[in-house]
Short mmCIF file of the C-alpha atoms (twelve columns), coordinates in Angstrom:
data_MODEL
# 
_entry.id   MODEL 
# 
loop_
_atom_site.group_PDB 
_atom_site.id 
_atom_site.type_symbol 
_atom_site.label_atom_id 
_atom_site.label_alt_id 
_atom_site.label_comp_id 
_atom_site.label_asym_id 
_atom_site.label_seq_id 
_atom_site.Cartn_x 
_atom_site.Cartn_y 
_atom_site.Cartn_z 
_atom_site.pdbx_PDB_model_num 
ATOM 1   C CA . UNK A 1   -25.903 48.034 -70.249 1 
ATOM 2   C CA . UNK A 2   -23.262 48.462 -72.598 1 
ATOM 3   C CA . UNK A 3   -25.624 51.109 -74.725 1 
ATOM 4   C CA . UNK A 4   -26.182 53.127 -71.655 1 
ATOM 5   C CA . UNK A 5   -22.062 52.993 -70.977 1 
ATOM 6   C CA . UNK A 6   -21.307 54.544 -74.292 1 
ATOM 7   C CA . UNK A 7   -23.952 57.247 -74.159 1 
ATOM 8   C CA . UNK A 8   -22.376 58.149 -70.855 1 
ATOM 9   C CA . UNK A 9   -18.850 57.958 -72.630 1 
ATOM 10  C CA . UNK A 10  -20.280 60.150 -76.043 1 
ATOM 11  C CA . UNK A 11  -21.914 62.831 -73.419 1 
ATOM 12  C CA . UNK A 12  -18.682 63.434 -71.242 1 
ATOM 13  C CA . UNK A 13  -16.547 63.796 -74.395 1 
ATOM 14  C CA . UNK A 14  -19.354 66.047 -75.702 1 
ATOM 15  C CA . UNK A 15  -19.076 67.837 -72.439 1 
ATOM 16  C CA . UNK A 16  -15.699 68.632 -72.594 1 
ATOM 17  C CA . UNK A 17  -15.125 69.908 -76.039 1 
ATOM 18  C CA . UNK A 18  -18.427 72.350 -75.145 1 
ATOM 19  C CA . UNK A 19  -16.428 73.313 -72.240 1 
ATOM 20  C CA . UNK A 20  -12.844 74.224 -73.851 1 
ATOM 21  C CA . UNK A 21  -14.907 75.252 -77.338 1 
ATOM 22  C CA . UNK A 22  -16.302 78.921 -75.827 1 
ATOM 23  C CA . UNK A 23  -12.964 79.646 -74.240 1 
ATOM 24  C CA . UNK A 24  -11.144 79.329 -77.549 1 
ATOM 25  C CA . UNK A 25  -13.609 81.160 -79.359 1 
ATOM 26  C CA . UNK A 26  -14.193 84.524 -77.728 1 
ATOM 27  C CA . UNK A 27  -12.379 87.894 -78.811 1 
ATOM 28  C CA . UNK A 28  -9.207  89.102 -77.869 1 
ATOM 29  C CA . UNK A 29  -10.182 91.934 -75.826 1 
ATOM 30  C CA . UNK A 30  -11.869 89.814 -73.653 1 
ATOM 31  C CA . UNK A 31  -9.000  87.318 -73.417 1 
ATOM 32  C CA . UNK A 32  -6.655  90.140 -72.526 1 
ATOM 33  C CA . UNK A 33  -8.818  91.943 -69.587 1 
ATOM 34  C CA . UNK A 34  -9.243  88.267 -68.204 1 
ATOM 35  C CA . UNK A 35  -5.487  87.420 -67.968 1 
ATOM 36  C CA . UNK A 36  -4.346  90.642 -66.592 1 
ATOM 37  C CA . UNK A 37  -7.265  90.139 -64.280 1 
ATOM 38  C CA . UNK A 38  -6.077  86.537 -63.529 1 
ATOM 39  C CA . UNK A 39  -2.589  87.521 -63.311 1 
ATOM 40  C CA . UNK A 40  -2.646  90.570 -61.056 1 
ATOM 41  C CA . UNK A 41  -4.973  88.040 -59.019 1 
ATOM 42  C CA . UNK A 42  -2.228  85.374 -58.740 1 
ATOM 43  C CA . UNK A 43  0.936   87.973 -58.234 1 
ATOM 44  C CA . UNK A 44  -0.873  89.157 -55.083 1 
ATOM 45  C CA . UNK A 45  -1.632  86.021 -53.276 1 
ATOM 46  C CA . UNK A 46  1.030   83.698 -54.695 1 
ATOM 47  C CA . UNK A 47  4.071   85.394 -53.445 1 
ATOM 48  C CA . UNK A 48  7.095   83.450 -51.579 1 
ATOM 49  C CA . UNK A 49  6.618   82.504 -48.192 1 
ATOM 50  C CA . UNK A 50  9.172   84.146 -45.630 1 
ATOM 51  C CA . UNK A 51  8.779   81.658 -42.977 1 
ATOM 52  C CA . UNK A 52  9.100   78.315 -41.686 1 
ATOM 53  C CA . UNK A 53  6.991   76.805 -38.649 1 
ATOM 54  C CA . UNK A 54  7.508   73.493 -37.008 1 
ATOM 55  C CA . UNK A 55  5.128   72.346 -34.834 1 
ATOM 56  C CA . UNK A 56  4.974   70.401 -31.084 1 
ATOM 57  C CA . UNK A 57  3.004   69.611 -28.352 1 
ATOM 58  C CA . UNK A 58  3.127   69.703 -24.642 1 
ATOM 59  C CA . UNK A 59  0.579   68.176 -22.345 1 
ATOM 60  C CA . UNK A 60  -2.143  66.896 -24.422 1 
ATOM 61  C CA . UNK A 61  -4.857  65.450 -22.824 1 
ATOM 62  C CA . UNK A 62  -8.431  67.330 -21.514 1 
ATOM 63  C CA . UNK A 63  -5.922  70.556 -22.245 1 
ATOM 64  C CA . UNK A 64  -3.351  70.632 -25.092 1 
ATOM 65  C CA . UNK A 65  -0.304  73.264 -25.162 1 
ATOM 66  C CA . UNK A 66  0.277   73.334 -28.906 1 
ATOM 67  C CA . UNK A 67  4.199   74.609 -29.339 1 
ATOM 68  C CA . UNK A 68  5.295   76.162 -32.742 1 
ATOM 69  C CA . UNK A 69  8.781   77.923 -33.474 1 
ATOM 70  C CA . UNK A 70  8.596   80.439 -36.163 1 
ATOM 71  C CA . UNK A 71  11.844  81.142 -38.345 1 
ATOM 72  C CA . UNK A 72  11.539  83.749 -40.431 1 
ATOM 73  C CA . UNK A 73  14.205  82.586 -43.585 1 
ATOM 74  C CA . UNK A 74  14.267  85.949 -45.133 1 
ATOM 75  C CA . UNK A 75  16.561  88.999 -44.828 1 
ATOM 76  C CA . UNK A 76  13.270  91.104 -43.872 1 
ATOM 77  C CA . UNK A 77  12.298  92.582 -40.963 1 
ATOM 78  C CA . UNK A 78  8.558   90.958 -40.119 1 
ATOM 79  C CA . UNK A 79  6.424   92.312 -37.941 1 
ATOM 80  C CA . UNK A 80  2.774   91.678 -36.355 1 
ATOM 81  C CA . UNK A 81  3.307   88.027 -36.434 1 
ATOM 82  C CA . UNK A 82  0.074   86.219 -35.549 1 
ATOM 83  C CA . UNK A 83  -0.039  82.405 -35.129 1 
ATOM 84  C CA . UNK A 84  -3.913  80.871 -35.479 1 
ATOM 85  C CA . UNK A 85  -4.260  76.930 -34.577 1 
ATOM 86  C CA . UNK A 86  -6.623  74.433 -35.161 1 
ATOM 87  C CA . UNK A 87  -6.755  71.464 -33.074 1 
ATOM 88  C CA . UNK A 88  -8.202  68.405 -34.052 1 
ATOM 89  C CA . UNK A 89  -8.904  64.695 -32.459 1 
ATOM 90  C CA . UNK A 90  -9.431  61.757 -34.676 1 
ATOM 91  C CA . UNK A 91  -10.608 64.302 -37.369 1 
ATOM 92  C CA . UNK A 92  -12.689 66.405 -35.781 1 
ATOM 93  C CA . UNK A 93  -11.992 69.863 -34.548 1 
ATOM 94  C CA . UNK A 94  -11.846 70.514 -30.870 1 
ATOM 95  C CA . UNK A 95  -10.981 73.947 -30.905 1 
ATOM 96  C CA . UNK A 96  -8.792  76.599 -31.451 1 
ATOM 97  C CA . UNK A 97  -6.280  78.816 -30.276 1 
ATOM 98  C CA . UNK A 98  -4.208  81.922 -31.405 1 
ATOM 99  C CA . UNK A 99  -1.102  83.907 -30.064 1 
ATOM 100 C CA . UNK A 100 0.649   86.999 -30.776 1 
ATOM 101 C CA . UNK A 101 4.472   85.851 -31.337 1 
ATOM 102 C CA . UNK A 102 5.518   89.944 -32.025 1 
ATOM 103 C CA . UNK A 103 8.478   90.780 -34.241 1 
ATOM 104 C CA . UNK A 104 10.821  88.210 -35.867 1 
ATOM 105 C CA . UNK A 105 14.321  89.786 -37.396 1 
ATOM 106 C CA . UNK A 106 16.093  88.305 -40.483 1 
ATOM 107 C CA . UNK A 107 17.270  84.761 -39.968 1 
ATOM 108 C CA . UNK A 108 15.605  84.806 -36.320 1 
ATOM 109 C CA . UNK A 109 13.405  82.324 -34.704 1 
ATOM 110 C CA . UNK A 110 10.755  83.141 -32.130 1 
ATOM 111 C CA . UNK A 111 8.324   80.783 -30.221 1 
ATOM 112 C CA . UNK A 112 5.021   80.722 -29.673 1 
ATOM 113 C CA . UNK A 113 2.370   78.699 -27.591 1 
ATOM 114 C CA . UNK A 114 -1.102  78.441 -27.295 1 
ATOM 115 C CA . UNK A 115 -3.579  76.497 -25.243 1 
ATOM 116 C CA . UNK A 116 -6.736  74.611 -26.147 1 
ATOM 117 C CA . UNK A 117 -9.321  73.966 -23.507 1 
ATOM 118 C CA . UNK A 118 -12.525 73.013 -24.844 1 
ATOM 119 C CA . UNK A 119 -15.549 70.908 -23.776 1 
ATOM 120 C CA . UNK A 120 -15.204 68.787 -26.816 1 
ATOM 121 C CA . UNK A 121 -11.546 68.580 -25.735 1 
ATOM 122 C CA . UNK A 122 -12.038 67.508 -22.861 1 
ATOM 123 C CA . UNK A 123 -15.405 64.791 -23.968 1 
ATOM 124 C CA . UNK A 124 -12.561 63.308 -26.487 1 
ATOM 125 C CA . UNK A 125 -10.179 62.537 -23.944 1 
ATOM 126 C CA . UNK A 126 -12.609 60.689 -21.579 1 
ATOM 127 C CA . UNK A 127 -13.821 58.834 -24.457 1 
ATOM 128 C CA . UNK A 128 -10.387 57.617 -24.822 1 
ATOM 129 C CA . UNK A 129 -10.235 56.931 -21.094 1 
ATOM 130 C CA . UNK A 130 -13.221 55.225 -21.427 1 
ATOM 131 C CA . UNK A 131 -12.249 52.793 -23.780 1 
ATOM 132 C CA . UNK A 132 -14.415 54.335 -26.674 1 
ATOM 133 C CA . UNK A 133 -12.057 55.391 -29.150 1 
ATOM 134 C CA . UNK A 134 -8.397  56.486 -29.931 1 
ATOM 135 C CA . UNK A 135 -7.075  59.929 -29.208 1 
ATOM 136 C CA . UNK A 136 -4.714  60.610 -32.305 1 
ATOM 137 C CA . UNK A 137 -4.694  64.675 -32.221 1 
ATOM 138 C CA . UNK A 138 -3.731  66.720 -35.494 1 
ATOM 139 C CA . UNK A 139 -2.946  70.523 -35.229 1 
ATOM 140 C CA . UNK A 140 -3.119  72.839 -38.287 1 
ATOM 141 C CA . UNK A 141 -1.227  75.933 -38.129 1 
ATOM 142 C CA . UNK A 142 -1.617  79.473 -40.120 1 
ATOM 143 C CA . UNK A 143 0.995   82.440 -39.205 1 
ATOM 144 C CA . UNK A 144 -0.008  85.526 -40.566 1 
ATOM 145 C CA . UNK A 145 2.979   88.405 -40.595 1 
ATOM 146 C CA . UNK A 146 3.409   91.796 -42.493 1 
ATOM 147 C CA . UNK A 147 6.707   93.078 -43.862 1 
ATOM 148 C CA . UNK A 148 8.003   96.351 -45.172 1 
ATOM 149 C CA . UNK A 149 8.838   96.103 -48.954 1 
# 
């Protein structure tokens, strides 16, 4: 038992060095077209996000309303604001949803709302009436907007 535990122990640490070994050992050209890939890769999707969202619900039982305000915190004009939801009971996904919200000016808030009606939706809640299980819903959110630079 205690052989097999240190092989295991020997092979990971031998594992890691052979990992980190062949990064440290190739050429410099080859370091320096990765990184600029890596960084010009980063720069375009990591950039600062111009909004806030908060998230509510209205009636949510074989239909759910799911409620978001949009602020956009930014002195930029955004436009083309799309809001995609994911609805989900007792961690599982019921369905989805998505709304066009339109333009949002600097330091303005706009609302949007969407509306889930599903079959799963609507099996969750009577299972819940039923007795069969709890009805604990979860939305996830994405707004997608464009800007002018």
């Amino acid at each position: 038992m205690i052989k097999n535990l240190a092989g295991t122990v020997l092979v990971a640490a031998a594992a890691t060095t052979l990992m980190a070994a062949p990064a440290n050992a190739s050429s410099a050209a080859d370091t320096s077209v990765v990184s600029v890939a890596q960084e010009s890769k980063a720069t375009a999707t990591a950039g600062a996000q111009l909004i806030r969202s908060w998230v509510s619900f209205g009636r949510c039982k074989d239909t759910c309303r799911i409620n978001v305000r949009v602020r956009n915190i930014s002195g930029k004009y955004l436009y083309n604001v799309r809001l995609n939801a994911r609805l989900s009971i007792n961690g599982r996904s019921v369905g989805t949803c998505t709304d066009y919200v339109g333009t949002i000016r600097p330091y303005r808030t706009r609302y949007a709302a969407c509306t889930v009606r599903t079959y799963s939706l609507s099996n969750a809640y009577n299972n819940y009436l039923d007795g069969y299980s709890r009805f604990r819903y979860y939305a996830r959110t994405n707004v997608a907007y464009r800007y002018y630079r």
